[in-house]
N, C-alpha and C positions, 0 to 999 in steps of 0.2 A: 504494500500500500504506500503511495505517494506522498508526503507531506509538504509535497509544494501547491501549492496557491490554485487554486482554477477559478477563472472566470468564463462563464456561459456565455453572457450576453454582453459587450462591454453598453452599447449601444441598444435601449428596447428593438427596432427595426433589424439588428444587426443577423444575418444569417449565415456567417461561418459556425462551423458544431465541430471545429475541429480544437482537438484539450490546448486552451491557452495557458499562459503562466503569463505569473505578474511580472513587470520587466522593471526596474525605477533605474534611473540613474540619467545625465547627459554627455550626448556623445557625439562625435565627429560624423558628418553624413557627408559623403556627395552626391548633388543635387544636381541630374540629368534632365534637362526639358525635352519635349519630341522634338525642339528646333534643333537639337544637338548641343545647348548652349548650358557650362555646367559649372557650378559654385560649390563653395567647401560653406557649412554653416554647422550651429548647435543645435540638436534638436534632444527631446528629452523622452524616453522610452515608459510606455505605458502594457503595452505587453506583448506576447509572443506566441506564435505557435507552428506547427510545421508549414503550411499554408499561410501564414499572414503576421503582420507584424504591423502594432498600433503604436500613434508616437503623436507628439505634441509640437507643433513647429510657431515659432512666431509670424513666420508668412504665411498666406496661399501657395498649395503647391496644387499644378493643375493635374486631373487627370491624364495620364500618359507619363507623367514626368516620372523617371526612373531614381531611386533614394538605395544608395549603398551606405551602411551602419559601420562603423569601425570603434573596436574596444581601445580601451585607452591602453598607448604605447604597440599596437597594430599596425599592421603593414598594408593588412590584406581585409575585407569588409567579413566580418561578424554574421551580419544579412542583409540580405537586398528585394527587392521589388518594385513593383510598377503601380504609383497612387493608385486607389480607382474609388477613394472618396475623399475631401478633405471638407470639415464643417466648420464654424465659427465656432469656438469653446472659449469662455471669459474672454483673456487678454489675447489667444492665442488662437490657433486652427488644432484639430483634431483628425488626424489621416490615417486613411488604411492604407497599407501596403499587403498588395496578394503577391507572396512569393516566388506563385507558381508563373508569375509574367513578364520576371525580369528580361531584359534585354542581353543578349550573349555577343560580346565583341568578338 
C-alpha cells in the first residue's frame, strides 16, 4: 500500500483517472510555443502523474505550447508535455500538461 498522496480530481471538470501525486516545489521549465519560439521561466509544481503533469505558471501559456520541467541542478527535463488547458487561478494560471503529447526533436 502506497503512502503517497493521490489526488482524483485536481479540477471538479477534470477527466484524467490516471493515480496522480502531489508534486510542490519551483522549478526551471522551458517554454516551447507552436511558433517554435522558447523561454526559460519558474513555474511551481502542483502535481503529477504518468499521463499529465499540473503546474502553476505566472503567464498564459497557450495550448500547443510544449513545457519541459527540470529538477534542481538537472541537465536533462524531469517531465515534459504539450499545455492543453491553462485557466486563471488567483495571481497566477493553472495548466495541464498531457505527457503523452510532447513534441520529439
Amino acid at each position: 500500500m502506497s503512502h503517497e498522496p493521490e489526488i482524483r480530481e485536481t479540477l471538479p471538470f477534470d477527466r484524467r483517472r490516471a493515480r496522480r501525486r502531489i508534486a510542490a516545489g519551483t522549478v526551471m521549465a522551458t517554454i516551447t510555443t507552436p511558433d517554435g519560439d522558447s523561454t526559460l521561466a519558474r513555474v511551481r509544481l502542483q502535481d503529477i502523474s504518468t499521463t499529465g503533469v499540473g503546474l502553476r505558471s505566472d503567464t498564459p501559456l497557450a495550448n500547443g505550447t510544449v513545457v519541459a520541467v527540470y529538477s534542481e541542478g538537472s541537465r536533462f527535463p524531469s517531465a515534459s508535455g504539450m499545455v492543453v488547458r491553462c485557466l486563471p487561478m488567483g495571481n497566477g494560471y493553472r495548466v495541464g500538461l498531457d505527457r503523452r503529447l510532447r513534441e520529439v526533436a
